[in-house]
Biotite code that builds the C-alpha atoms (Angstrom):
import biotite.structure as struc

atoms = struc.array([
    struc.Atom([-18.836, -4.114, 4.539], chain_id="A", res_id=1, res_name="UNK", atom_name="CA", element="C"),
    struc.Atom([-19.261, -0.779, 3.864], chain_id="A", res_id=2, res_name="UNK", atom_name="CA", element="C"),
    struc.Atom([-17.693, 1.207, 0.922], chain_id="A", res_id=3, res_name="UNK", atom_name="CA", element="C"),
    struc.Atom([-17.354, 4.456, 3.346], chain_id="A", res_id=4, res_name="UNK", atom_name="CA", element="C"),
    struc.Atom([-16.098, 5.223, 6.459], chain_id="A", res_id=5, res_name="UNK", atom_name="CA", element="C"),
    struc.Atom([-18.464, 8.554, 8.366], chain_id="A", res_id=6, res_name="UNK", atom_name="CA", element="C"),
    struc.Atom([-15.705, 10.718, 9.403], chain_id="A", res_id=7, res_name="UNK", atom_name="CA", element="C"),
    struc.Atom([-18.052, 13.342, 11.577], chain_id="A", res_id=8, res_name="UNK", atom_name="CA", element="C"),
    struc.Atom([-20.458, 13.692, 8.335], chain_id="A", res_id=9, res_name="UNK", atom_name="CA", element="C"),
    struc.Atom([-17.840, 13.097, 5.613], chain_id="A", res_id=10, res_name="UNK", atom_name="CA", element="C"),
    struc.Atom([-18.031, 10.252, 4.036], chain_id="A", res_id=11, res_name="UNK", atom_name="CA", element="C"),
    struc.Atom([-14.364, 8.944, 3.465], chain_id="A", res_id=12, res_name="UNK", atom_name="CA", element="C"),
    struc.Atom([-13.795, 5.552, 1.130], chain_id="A", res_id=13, res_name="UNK", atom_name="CA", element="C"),
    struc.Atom([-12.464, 2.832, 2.979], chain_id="A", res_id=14, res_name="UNK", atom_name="CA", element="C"),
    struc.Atom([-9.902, 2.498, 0.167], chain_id="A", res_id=15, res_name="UNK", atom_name="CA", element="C"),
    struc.Atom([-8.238, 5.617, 1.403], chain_id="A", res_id=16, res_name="UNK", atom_name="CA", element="C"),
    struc.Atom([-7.251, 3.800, 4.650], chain_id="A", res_id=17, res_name="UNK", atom_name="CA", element="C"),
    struc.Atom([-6.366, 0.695, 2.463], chain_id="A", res_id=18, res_name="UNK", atom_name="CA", element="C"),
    struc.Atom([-3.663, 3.130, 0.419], chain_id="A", res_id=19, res_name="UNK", atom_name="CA", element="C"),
    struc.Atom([-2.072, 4.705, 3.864], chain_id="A", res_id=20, res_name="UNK", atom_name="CA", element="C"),
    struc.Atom([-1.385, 1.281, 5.349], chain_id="A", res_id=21, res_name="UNK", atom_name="CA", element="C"),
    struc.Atom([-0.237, -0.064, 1.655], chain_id="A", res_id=22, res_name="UNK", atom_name="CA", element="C"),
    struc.Atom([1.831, 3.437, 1.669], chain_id="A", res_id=23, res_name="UNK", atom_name="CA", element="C"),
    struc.Atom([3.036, 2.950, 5.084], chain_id="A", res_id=24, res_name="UNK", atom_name="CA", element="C"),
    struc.Atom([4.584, -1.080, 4.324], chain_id="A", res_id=25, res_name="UNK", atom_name="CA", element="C"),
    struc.Atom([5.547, 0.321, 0.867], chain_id="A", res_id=26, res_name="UNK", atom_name="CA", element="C"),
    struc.Atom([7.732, 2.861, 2.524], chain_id="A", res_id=27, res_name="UNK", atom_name="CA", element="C"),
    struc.Atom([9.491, 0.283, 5.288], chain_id="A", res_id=28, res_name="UNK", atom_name="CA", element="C"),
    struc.Atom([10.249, -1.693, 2.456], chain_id="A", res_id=29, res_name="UNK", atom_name="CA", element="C"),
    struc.Atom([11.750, 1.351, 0.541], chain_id="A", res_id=30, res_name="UNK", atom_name="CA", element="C"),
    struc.Atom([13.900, 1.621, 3.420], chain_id="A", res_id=31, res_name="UNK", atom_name="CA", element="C"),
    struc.Atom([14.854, -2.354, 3.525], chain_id="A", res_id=32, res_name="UNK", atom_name="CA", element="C"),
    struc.Atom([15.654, -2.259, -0.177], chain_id="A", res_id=33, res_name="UNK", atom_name="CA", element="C"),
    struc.Atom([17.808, 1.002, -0.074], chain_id="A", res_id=34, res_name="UNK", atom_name="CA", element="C"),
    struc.Atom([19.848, -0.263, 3.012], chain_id="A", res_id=35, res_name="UNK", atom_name="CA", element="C"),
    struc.Atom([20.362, -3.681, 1.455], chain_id="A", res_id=36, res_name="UNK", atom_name="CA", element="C"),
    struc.Atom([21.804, -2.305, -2.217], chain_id="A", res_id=37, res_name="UNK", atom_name="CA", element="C"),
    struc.Atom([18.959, -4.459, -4.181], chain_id="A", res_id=38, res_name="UNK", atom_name="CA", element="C"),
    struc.Atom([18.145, -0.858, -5.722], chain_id="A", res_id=39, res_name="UNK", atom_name="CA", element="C"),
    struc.Atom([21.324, -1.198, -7.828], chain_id="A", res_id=40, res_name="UNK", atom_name="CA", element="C"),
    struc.Atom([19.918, -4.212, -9.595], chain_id="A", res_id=41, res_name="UNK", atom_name="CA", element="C"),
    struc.Atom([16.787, -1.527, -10.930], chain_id="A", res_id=42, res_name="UNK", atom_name="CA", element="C"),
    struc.Atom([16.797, -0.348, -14.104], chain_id="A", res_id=43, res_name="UNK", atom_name="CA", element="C"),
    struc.Atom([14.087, 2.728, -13.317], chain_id="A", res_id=44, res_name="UNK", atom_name="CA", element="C"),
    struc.Atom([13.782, 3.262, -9.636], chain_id="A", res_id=45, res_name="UNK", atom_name="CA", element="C"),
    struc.Atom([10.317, 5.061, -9.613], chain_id="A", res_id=46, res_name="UNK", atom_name="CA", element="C"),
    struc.Atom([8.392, 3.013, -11.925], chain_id="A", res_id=47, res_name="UNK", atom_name="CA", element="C"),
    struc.Atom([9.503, -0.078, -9.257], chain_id="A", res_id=48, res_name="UNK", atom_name="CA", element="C"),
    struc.Atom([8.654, 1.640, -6.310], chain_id="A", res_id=49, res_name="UNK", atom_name="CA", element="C"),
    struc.Atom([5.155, 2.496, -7.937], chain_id="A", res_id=50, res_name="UNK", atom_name="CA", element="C"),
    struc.Atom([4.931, -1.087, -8.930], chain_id="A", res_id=51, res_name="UNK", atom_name="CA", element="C"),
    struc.Atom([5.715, -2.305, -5.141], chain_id="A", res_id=52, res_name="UNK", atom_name="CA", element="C"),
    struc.Atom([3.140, 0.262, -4.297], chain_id="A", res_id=53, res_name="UNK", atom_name="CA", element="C"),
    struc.Atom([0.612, -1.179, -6.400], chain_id="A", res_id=54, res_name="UNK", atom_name="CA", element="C"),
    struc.Atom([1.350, -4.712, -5.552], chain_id="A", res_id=55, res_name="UNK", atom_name="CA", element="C"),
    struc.Atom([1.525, -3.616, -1.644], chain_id="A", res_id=56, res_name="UNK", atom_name="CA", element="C"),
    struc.Atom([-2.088, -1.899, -1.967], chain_id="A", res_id=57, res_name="UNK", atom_name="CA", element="C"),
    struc.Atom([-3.390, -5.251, -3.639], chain_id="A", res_id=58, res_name="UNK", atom_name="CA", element="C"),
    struc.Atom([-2.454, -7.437, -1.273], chain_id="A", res_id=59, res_name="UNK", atom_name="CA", element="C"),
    struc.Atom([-3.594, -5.239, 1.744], chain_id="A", res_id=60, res_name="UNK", atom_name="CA", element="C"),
    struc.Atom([-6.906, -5.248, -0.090], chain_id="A", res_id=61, res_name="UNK", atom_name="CA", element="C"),
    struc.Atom([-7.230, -9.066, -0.426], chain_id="A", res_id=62, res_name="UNK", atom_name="CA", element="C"),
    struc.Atom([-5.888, -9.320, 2.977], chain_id="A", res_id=63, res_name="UNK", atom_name="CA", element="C"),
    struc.Atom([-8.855, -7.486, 4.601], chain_id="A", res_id=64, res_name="UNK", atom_name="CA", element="C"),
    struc.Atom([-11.160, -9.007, 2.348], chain_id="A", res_id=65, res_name="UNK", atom_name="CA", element="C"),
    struc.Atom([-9.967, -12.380, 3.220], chain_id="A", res_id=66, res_name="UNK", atom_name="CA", element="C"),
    struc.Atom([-10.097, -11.655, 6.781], chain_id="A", res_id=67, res_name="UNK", atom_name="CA", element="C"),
    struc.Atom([-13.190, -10.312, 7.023], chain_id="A", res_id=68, res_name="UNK", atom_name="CA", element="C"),
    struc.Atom([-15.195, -13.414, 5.321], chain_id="A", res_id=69, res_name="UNK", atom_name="CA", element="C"),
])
């Protein structure tokens, strides 16, 4: 696998498209959480939605990995 993507002549990481979809699950599940109270039970609200973030992007990343082997 390649480490770019050729967007007509720019070179784009593939990680970018990694972070939108991790962005995109991150933000349903912003939603899910707000609608079901759980964000009540957080002691800093940002630092846990940058944690989901990060823990959303890693397993999109081993995801495609693992799929693609």
């Amino acid at each position: 696998m390649s480490g770019e993507i050729n967007i007509y002549g720019v070179f784009v990481p593939s990680v970018l498209g990694w972070m939108l979809i991790a962005f995109a699950i991150t933000t349903g599940l912003r939603m899910l959480l707000g609608r079901a109270g759980l964000y009540r039970h957080v002691w800093h609200r940002s630092l846990f939605n940058l944690a989901l973030y990060v823990i959303v992007l890693g397993g999109t990343v081993f995801l495609i990995h693992w799929l693609q082997s």
